[in-house]
C-alpha positions in Angstrom: 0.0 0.0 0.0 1.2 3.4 -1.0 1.3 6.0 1.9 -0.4 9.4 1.0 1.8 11.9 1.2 -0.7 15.1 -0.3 -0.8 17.8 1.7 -4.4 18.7 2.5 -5.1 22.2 2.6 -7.6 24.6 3.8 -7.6 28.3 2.8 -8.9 30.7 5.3 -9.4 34.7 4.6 -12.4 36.9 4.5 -10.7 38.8 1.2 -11.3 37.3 -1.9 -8.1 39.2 -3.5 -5.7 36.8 -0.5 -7.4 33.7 -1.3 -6.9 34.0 -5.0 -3.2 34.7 -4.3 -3.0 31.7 -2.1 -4.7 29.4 -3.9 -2.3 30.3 -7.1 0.9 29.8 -5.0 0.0 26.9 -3.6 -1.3 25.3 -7.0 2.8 25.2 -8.0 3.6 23.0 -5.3 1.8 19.0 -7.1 1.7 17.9 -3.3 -0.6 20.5 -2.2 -4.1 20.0 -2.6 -6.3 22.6 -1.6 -9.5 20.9 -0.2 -11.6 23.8 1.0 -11.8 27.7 1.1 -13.4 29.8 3.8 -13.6 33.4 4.4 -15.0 33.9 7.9 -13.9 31.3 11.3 -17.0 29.6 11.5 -17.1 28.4 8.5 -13.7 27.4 8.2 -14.1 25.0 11.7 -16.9 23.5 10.1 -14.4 22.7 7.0 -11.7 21.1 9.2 -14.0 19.3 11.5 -15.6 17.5 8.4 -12.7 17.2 6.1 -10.1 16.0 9.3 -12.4 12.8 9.8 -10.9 11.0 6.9 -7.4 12.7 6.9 -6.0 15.7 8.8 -5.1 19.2 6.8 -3.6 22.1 7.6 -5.3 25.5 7.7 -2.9 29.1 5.9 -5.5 31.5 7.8 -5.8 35.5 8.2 -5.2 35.7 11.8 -7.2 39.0 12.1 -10.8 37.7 10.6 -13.6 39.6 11.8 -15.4 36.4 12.3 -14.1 34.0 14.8 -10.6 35.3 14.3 -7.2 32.5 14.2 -6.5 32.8 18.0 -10.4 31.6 18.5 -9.7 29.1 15.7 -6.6 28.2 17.8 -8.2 28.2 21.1 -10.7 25.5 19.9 -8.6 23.3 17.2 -5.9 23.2 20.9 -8.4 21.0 22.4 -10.5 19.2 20.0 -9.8 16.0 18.3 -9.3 18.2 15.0 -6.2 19.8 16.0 -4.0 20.8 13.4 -0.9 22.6 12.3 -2.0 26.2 11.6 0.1 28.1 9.1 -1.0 31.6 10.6 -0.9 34.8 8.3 -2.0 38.4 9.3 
């Protein structure tokens, strides 16, 4: 059995403009695949709660969203059974 190394990805901003630019830097690098997009908190927990029951991903977050900003995203990724590295970006 071949081990999965694909990195899965979650992009997390409330600007359009940033996720665009992530999302086309990250596209260069063939074991990146970006699995989900968000652009408020709440949305993007509900993305790595669903997404991290078959295989964990990493979040490149805003850590200033309006909505449930990256150190509330932090606070409850720390001590749920989703935890994940967090890529943070401001």
């Amino acid at each position: 059995m071949k081990l999965d190394r694909t990195i899965r990805t979650i992009i997390v901003d409330d600007e359009d403009l940033a996720r665009q630019v992530i999302r086309e830097m990250l596209k260069t690098h063939p074991e990146i695949e970006i699995v989900g997009e968000c652009a408020n908190g709440f949305d993007a927990v509900k993305a790595v709660t669903e997404l991290s029951r078959k295989r964990r991903c990493i979040t490149v977050q805003n850590l200033a969203l309006l909505i449930l900003g990256g150190i509330g995203r932090q606070r409850f990724w720390s001590v749920s059974q989703f935890s994940n590295t967090l890529l943070n970006g401001g």
